[in-house]
N, CA and C atoms of all chains as a GROMACS GRO file, in nm:
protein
  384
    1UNK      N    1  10.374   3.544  19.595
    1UNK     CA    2  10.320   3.408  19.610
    1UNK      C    3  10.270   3.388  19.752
    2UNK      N    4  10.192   3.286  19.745
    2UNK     CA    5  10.109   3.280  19.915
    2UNK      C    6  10.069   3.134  19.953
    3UNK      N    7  10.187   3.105  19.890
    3UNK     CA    8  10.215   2.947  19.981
    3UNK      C    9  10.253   3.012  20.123
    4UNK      N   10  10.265   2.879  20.213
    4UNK     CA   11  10.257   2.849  20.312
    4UNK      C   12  10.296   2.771  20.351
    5UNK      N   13  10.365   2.724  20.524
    5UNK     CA   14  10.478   2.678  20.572
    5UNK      C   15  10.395   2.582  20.657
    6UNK      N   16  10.354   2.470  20.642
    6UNK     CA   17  10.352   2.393  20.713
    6UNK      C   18  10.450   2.306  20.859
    7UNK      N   19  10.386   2.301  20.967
    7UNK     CA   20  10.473   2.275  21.127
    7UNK      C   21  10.360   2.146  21.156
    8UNK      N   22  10.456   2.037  21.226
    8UNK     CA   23  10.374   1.995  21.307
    8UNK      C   24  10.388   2.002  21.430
    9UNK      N   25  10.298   2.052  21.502
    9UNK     CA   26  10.283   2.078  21.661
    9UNK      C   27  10.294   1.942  21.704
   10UNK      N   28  10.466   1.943  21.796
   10UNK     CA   29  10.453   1.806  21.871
   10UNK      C   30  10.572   1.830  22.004
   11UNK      N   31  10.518   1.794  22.122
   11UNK     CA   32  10.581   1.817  22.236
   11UNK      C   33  10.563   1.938  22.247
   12UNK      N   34  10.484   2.025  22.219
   12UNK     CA   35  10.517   2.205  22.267
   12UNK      C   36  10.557   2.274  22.169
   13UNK      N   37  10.669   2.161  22.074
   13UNK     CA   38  10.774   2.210  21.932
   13UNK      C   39  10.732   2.243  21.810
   14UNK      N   40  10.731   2.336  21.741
   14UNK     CA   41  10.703   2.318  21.603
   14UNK      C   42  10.844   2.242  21.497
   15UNK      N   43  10.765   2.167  21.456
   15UNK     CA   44  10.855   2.085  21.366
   15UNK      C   45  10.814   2.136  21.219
   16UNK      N   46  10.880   2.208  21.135
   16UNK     CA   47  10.912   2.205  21.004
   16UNK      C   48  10.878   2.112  20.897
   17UNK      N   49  10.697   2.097  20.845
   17UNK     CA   50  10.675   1.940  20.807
   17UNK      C   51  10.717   2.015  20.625
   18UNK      N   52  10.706   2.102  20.588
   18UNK     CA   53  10.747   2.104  20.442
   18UNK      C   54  10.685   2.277  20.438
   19UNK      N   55  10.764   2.325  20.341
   19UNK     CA   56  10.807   2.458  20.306
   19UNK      C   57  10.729   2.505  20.171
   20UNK      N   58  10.653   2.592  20.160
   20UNK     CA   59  10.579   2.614  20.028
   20UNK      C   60  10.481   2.536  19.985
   21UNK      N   61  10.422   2.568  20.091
   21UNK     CA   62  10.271   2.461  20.048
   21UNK      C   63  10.198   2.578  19.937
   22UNK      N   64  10.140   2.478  19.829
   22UNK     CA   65  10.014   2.529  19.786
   22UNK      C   66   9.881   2.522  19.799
   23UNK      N   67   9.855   2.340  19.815
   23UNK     CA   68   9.751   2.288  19.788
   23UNK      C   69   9.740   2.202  19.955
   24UNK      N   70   9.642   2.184  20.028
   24UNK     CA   71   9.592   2.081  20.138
   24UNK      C   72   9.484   2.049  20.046
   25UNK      N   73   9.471   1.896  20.080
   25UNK     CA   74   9.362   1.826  20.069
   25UNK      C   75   9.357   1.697  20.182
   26UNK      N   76   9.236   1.726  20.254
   26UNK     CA   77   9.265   1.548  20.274
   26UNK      C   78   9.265   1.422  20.200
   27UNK      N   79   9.308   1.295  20.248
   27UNK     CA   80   9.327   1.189  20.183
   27UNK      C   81   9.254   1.133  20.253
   28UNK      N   82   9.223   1.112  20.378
   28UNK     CA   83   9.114   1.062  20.465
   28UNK      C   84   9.110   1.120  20.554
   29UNK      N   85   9.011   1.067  20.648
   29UNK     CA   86   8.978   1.137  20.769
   29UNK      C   87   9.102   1.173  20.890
   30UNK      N   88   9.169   1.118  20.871
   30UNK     CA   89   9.272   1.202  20.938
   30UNK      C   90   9.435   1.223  20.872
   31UNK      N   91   9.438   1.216  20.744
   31UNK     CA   92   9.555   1.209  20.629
   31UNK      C   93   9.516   1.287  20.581
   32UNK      N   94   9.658   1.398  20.573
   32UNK     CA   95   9.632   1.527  20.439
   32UNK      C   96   9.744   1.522  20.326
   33UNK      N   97   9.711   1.524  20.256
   33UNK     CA   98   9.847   1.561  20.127
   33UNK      C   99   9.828   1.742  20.135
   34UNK      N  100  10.002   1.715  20.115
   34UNK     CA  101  10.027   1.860  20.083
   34UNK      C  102  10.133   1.869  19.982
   35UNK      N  103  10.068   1.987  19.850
   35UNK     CA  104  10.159   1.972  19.730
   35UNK      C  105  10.184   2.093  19.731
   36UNK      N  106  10.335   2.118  19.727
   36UNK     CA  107  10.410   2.238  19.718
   36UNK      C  108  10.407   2.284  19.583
   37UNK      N  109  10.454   2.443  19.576
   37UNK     CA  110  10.490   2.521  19.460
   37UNK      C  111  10.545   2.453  19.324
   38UNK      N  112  10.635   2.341  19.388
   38UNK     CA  113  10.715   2.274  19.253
   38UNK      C  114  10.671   2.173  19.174
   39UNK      N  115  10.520   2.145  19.283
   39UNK     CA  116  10.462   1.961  19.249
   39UNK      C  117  10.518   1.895  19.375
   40UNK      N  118  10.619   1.908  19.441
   40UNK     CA  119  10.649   1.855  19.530
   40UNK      C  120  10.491   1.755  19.632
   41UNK      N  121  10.520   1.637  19.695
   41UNK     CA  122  10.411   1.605  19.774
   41UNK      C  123  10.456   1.543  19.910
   42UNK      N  124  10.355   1.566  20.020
   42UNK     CA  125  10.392   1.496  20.160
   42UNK      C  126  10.235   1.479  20.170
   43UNK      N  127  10.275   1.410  20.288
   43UNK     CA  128  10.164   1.348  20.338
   43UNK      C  129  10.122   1.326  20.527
   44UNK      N  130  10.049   1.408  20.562
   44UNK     CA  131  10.040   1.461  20.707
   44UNK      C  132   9.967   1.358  20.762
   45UNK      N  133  10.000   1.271  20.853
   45UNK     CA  134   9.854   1.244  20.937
   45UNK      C  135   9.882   1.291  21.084
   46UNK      N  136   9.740   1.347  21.125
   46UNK     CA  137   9.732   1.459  21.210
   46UNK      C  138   9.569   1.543  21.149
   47UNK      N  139   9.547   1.604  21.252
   47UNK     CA  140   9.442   1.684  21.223
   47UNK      C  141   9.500   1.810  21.228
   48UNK      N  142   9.438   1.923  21.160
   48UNK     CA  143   9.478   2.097  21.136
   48UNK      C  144   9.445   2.164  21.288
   49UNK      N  145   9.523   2.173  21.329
   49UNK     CA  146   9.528   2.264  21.478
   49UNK      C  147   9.506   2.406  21.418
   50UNK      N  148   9.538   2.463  21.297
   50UNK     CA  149   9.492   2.615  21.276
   50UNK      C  150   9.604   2.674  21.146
   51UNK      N  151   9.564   2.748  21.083
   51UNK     CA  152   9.635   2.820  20.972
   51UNK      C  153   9.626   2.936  20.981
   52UNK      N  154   9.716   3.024  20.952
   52UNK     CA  155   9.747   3.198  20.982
   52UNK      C  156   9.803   3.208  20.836
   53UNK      N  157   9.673   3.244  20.738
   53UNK     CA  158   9.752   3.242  20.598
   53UNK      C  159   9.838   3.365  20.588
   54UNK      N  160   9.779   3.506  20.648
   54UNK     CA  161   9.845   3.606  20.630
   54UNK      C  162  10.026   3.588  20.659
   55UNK      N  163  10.007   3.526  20.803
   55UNK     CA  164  10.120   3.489  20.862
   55UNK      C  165  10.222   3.329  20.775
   56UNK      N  166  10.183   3.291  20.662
   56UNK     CA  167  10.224   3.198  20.582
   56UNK      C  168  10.222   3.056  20.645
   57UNK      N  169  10.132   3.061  20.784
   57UNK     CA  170  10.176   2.891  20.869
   57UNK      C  171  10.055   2.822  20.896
   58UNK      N  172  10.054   2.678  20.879
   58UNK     CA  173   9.991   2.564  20.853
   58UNK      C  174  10.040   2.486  21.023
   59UNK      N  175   9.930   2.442  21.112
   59UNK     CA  176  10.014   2.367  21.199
   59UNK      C  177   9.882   2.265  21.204
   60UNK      N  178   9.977   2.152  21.203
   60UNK     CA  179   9.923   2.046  21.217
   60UNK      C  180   9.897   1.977  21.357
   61UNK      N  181   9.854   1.903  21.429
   61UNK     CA  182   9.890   1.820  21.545
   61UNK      C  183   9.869   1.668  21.534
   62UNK      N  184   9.964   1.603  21.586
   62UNK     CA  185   9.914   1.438  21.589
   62UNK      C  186   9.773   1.400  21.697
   63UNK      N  187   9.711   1.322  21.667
   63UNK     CA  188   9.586   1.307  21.738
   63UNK      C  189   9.591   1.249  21.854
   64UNK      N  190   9.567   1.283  21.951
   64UNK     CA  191   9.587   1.284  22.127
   64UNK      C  192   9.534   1.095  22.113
   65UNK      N  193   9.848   4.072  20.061
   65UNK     CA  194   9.840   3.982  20.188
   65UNK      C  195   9.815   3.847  20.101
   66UNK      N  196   9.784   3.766  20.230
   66UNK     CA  197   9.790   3.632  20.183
   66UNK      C  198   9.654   3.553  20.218
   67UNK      N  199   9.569   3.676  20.252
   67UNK     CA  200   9.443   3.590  20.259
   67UNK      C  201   9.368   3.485  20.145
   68UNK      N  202   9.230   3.438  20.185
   68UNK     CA  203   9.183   3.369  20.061
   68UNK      C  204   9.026   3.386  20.069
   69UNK      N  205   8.987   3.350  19.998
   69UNK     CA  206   8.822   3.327  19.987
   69UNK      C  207   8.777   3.190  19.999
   70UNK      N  208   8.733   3.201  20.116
   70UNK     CA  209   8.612   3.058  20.141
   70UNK      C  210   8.486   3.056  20.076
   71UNK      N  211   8.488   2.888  20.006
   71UNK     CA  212   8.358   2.883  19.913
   71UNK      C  213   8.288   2.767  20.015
   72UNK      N  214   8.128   2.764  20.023
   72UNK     CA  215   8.118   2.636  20.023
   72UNK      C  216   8.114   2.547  19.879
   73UNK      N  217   8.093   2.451  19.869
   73UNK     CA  218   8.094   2.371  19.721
   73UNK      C  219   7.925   2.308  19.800
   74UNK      N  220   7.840   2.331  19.708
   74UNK     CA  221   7.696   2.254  19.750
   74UNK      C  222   7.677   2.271  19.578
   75UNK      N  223   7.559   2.148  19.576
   75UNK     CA  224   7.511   2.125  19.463
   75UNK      C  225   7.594   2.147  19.372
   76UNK      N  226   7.716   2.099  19.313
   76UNK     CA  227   7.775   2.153  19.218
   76UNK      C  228   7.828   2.284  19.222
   77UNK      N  229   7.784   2.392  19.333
   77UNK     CA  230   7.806   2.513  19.263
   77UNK      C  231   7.953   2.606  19.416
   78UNK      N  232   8.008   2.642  19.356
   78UNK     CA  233   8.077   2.763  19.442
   78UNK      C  234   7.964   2.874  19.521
   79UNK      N  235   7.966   2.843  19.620
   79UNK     CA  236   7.842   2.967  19.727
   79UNK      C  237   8.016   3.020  19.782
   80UNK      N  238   8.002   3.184  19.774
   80UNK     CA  239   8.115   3.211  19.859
   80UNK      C  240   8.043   3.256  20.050
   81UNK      N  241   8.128   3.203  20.070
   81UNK     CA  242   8.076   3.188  20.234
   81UNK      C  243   8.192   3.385  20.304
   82UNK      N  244   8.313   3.389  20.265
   82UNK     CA  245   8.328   3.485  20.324
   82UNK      C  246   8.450   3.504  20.252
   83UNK      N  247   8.511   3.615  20.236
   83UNK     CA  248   8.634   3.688  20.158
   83UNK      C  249   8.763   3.730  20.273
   84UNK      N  250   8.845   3.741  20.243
   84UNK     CA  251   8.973   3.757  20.299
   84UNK      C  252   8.995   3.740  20.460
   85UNK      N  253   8.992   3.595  20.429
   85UNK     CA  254   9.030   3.490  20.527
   85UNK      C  255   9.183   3.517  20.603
   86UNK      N  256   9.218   3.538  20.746
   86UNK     CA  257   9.313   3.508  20.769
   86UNK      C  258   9.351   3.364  20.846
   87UNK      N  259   9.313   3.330  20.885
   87UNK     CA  260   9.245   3.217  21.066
   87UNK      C  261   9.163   3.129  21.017
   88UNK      N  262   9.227   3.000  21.009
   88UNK     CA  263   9.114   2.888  20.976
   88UNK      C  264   9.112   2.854  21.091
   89UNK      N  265   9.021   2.752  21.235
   89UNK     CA  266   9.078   2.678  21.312
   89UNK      C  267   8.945   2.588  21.322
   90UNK      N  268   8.987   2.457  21.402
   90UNK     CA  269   8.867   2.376  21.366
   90UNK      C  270   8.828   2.408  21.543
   91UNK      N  271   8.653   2.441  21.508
   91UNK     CA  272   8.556   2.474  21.643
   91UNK      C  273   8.557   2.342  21.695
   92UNK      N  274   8.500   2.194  21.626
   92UNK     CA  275   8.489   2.101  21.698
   92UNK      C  276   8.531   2.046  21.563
   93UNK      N  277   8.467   1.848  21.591
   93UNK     CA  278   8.525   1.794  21.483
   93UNK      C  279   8.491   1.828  21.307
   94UNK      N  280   8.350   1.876  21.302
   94UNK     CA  281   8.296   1.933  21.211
   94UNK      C  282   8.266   2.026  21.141
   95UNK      N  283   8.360   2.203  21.254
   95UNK     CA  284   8.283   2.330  21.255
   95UNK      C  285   8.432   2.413  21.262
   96UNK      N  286   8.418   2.501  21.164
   96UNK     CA  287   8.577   2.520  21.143
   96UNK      C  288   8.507   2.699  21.164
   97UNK      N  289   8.612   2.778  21.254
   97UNK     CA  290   8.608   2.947  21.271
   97UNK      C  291   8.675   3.026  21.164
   98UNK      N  292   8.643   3.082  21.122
   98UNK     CA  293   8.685   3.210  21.028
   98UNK      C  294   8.727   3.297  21.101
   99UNK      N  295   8.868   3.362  21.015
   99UNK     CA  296   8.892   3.478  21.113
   99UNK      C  297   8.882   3.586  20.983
  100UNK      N  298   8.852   3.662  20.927
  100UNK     CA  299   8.905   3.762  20.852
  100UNK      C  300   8.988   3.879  20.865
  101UNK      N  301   9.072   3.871  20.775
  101UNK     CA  302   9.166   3.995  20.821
  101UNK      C  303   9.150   4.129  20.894
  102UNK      N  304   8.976   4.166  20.876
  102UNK     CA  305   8.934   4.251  20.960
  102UNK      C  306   8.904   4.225  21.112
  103UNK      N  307   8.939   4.104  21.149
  103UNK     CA  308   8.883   4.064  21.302
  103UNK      C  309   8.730   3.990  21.270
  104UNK      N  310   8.635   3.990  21.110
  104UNK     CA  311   8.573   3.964  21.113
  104UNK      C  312   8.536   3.813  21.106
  105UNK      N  313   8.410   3.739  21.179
  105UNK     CA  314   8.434   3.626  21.214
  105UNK      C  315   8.322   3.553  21.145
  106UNK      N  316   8.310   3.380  21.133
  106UNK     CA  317   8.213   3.322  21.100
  106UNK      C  318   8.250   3.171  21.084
  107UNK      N  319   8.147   3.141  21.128
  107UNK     CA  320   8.186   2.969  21.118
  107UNK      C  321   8.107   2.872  21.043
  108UNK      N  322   8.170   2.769  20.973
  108UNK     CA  323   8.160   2.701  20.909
  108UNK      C  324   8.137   2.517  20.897
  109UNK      N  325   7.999   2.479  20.916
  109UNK     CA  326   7.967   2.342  20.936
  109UNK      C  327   8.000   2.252  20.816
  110UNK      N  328   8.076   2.157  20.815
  110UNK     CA  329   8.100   2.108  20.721
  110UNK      C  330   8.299   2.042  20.698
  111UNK      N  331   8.301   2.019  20.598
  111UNK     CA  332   8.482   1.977  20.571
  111UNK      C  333   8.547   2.013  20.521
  112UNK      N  334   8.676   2.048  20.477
  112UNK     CA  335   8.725   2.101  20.374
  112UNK      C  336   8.767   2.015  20.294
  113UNK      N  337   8.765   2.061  20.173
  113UNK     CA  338   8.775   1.969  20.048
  113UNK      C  339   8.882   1.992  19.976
  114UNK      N  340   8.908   2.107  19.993
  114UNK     CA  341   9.082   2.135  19.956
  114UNK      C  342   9.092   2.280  19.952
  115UNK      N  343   9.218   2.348  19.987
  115UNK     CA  344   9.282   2.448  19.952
  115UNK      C  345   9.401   2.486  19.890
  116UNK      N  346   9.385   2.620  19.811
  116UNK     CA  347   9.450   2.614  19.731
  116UNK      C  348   9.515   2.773  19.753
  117UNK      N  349   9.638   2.717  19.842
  117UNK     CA  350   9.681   2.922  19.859
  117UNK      C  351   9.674   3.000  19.736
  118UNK      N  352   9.796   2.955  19.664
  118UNK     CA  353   9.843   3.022  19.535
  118UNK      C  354   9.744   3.099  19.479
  119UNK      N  355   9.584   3.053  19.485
  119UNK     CA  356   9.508   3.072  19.402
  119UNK      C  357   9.374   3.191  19.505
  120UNK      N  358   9.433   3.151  19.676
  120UNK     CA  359   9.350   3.203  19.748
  120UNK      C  360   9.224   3.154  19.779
  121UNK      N  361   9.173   3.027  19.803
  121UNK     CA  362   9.067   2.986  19.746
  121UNK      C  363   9.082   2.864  19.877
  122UNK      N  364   8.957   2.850  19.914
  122UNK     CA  365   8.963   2.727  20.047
  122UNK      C  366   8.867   2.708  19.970
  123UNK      N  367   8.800   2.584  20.002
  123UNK     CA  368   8.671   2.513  19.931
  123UNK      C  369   8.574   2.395  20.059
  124UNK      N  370   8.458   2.422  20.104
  124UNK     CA  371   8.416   2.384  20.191
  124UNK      C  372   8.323   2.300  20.182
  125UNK      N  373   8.281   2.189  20.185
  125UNK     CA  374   8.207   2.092  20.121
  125UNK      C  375   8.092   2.046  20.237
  126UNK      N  376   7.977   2.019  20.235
  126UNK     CA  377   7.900   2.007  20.383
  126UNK      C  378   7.924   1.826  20.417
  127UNK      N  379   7.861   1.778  20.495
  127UNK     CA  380   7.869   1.616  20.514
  127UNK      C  381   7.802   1.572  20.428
  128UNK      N  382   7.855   1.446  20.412
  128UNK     CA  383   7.719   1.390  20.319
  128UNK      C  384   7.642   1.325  20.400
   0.00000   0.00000   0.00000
């Protein structure tokens, strides 16, 4: 499987925003839903600082 | 691996823009870099419209 681990980049820190992503979409211009393996859903706001799918990670950042 | 295939979505149709994606990152607010697992590179004007690991599949939509 090749979900992916979503972080949000904040203070320097990666924070752990949800585990087994499948699906990103945005919801608006700066809101993303993210629906995990199970159906599970969250909801990011922040823009995508970068994804390393090989590496399974999603990092998000809050907007300066 | 856990790469994916970037499409753009124009006119209705799937154009594939580039195959085994590792490195999404956004160039500016509009222009997102490709990395491919080979080091190979290319960038992309436009938004994303959703991705879908499980399935390998990013989907790239231009502005309207």
């Amino acid at each position: 499987m090749c979900e992916a681990n979503a972080y949000l980049l904040k203070e320097g820190r990666e924070e752990l925003l949800m585990e087994s992503v499948d699906v990103i979409e945005p919801e608006d211009e700066r809101t993303w839903r993210l629906v995990g393996i199970f159906g599970d859903r969250k909801t990011v706001r922040g823009r995508i600082k970068s994804m390393n799918l090989v590496n399974h990670k999603i990092f998000f950042e809050e907007d300066a």
